[in-house]
Steps between C-alpha positions, in 0.01 A plus 500: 500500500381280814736280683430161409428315839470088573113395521608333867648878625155624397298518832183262529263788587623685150516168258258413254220282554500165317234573257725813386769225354216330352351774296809680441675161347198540238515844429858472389446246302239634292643878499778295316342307270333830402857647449648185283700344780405131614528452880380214704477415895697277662538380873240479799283811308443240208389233711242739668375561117488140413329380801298742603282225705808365699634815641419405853702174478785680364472727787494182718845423383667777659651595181431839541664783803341723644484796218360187288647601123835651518518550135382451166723290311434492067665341223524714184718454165818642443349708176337703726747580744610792334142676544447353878668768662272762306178288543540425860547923530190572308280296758649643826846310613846569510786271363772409764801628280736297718326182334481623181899576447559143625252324323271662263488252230382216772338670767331829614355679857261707480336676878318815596152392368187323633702240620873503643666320256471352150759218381505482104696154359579515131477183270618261793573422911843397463578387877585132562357399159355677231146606430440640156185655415541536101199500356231399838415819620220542311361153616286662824366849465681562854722270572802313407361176470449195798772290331798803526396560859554146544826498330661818718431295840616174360804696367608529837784303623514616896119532510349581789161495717276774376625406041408100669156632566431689164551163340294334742224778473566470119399106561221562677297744255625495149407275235761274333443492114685559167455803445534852698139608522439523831687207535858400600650339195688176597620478098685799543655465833624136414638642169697742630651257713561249275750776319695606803598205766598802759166590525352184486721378764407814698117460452470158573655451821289815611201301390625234738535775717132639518379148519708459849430896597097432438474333833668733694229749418256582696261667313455198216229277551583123508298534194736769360824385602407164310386734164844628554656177510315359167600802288867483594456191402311559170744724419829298573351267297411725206860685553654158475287344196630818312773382260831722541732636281869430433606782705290389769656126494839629458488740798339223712852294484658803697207487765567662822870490462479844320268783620234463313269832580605846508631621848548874388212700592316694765114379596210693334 
């Protein structure tokens, strides 16, 4: 067995190239869906899929370091996790076995292959507030969809510059619609919300957030910063049009008196 060692303690003139994240993140995705088990990008990999077209503007950002991808990041379902460990195996990884005793049902870490690390999430990000992905992952044929990467950045109470400009990048290129072809469903992200005032409370001062943050960037147009502007604000308004539920109203008494998002976690 190989020592499992940090992407950033890999040196630059021995790390894979971009493009071998962006094939690789495929290849793993159908060698599972050829072996029963439904996984699905997340992060900066899935925005590269989406918006193929807009790369060089997210490379503008200064999102990126210099090895570029660190990681692959996917979200799977708990069903399968059982049969990760096996399936990751068969197609040329190793499972960290330090991760797996701690946290095998939630999360696994797989190195050793193409690329230098592989982050599988089952059924849900549970960090500041919860993302649950029952029954979306087989909404993109790659991805988890635009409105889930939308909800783990707005989940994020101390968020900071480089999630700031995933939203913004998010407001720049993606469609706003109803449903989650291609698109980023509003629907869904203001009825999540409307079920859970932590999170809403959480998302929409960070949309108040990205509208400040927009004009610090440099890389935004004026034309872009002011996109970014109107779809905060189209979504605010959708998020707040949203009727909410009794456990929603009776939460939003407490306000900020009580902590209202999870503080127990380490970043992803």
């Amino acid at each position: 067995m190989s020592e499992f060692v940090l992407p950033k303690d890999i040196p630059l003139d021995r790390y894979p190239k971009p493009e071998v994240f962006l094939s690789e993140g495929k290849r793993i995705v159908e060698a599972a869906q050829q072996a029963g088990v439904i996984m699905r990008v997340m992060g900066p990999l899935a925005l590269h899929y989406y918006f193929p077209d807009m790369v060089d503007l997210y490379a503008k950002l200064e999102r990126l370091g210099e090895r570029y991808f660190t990681d692959i990041d996917y979200a799977a379902y708990g069903k399968s996790a059982g049969k990760m460990k096996g399936f990751m195996e068969g197609i040329g990884y190793e499972c960290d076995l330090g991760t797996l005793m701690s946290s095998g049902k939630t999360r696994h870490i797989y190195y050793g292959g193409a690329v230098p690390m592989i982050d599988v999430f089952f059924d849900k990000l549970d960090y500041c507030h919860e993302v649950n992905y029952k029954d979306r992952l087989e909404l993109d044929d790659y991805c988890v969809t635009l409105a889930d990467i939308m909800l783990q950045k707005l989940q994020i109470w101390e968020i900071n510059d480089k999630d700031l400009k995933d939203i913004e990048y998010l407001f720049v290129t993606a469609e706003i619609g109803e449903d989650d072809h291609k698109k980023m469903n509003q629907t869904y992200v203001a009825q999540r919300l409307a079920d859970d005032w932590g999170f809403w409370y959480t998302a929409t001062t960070n949309l108040g957030r990205v509208k400040e943050h927009a004009d610090t960037v440099a890389a935004l147009s004026p034309e872009q910063k002011a996109k970014v502007k109107q779809v905060a604000d189209q979504m605010l308004a959708r998020i707040e049009s949203e009727p909410k539920t009794k456990g929603w109203n009776k939460r939003a008494k407490k306000g900020t008196s009580k902590i209202w998002y999870n503080q127990n976690f380490s970043d992803w």
